[in-house]
C-alpha positions as CSV (number, residue, x, y, z in Angstrom):
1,X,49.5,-9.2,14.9
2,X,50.9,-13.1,14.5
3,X,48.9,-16.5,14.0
4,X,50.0,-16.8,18.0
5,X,48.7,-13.5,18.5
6,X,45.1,-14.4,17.3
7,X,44.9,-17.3,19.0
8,X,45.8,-15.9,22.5
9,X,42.8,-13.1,21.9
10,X,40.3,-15.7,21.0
11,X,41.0,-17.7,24.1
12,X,41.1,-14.5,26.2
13,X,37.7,-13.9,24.8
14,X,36.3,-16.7,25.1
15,X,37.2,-16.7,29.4
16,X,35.9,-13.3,29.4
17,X,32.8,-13.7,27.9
18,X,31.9,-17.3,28.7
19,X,31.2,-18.0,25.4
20,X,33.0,-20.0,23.1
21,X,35.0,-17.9,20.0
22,X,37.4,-19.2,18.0
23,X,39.3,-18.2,14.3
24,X,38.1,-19.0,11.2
25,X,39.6,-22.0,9.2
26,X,41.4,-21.1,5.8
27,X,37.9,-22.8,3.9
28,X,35.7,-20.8,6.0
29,X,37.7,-17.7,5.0
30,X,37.3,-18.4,1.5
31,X,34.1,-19.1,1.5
32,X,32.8,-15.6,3.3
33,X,35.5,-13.6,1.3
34,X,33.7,-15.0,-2.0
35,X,30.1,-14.7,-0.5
36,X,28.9,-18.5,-0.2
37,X,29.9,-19.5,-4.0
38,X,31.6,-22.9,-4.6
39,X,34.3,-22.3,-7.0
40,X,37.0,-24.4,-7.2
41,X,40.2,-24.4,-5.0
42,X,42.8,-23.8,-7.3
43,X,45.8,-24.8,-4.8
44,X,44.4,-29.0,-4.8
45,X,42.9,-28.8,-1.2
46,X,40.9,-32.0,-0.9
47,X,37.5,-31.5,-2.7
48,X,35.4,-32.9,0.3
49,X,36.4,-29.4,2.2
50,X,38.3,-30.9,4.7
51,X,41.7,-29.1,5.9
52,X,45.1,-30.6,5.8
53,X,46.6,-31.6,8.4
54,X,50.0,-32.7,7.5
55,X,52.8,-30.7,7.0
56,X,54.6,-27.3,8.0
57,X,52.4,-26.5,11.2
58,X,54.9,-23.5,12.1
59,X,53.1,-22.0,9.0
60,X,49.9,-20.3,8.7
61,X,48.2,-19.2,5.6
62,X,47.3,-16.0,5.1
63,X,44.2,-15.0,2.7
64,X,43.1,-12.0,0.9
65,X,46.0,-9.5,0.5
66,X,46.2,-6.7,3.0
67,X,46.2,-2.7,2.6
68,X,50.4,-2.8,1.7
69,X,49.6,-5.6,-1.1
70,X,49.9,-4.8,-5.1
71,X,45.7,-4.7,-6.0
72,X,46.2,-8.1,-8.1
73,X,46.4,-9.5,-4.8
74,X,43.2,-8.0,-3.3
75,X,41.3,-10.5,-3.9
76,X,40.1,-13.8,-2.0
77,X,42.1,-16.4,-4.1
78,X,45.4,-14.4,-2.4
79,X,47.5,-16.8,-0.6
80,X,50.8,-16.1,1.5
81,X,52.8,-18.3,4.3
82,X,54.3,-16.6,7.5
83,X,55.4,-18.5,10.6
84,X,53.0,-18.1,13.5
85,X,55.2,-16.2,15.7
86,X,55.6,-13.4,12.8
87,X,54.3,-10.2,13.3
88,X,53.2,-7.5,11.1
89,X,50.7,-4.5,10.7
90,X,49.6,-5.4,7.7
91,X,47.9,-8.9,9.2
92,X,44.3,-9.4,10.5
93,X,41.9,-11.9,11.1
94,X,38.5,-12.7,11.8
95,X,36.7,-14.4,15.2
96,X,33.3,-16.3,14.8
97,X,31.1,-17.4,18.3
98,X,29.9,-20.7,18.4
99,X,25.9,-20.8,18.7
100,X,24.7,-23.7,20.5
C-alpha cells in the first residue's frame, strides 16, 4: 500500500458509494491515536493545528509504527517519511465519511 495507493481507494470509494470519503490528515491521526487529548506536538507543527503546507510534497508522513516496527515505536508520537509512490506491507491507513 503507498500514499498514491490510499488516495486512489478513497476516490474509488467515494464514486461507488456517492458519498464523500477521504484520508485522515496527520493531526487528525494523532489526535484519534491518543484518544482526544491535547498534548503537545513535539515536532513544532504550528500550535493553531493547522497543517504545513510547504515543503517536500513527494513525502508523506507516516504515524504510529506498524507490526515490523521495534515496540518503542508503537506508539502515536511515531513518525517516519516515505515518498508517495512507495509501497510496503507494513503500511495502512485510515478513511473517514463526511456527514453533512
Amino acid at each position: 500500500m503507498s500514499w498514491d495507493d490510499a488516495r486512489a481507494y478513497v476516490r474509488w470509494l467515494s464514486r461507488r458509494t456517492g458519498r464523500r470519503y477521504r484520508l485522515l490528515s496527520e493531526a487528525e491521526c494523532e489526535y484519534v491515536a491518543r484518544a482526544g487529548t491535547e498534548t503537545a506536538r513535539y515536532w513544532g507543527a504550528p500550535t493553531d493545528g493547522r497543517a504545513w503546507h510547504s515543503g517536500e510534497c513527494e513525502r508523506h508522513a507516516l504515524r504510529g509504527g506498524s507490526w515490523v516496527n521495534y515496540p518503542g515505536l508503537l506508539r502515536s508520537a511515531s513518525r517516519g517519511w516515505l515518498r508517495t509512490d512507495t509501497r510496503a506491507s507494513s503500511i495502512g491507513f485510515r478513511v473517514v465519511r463526511t456527514i453533512n
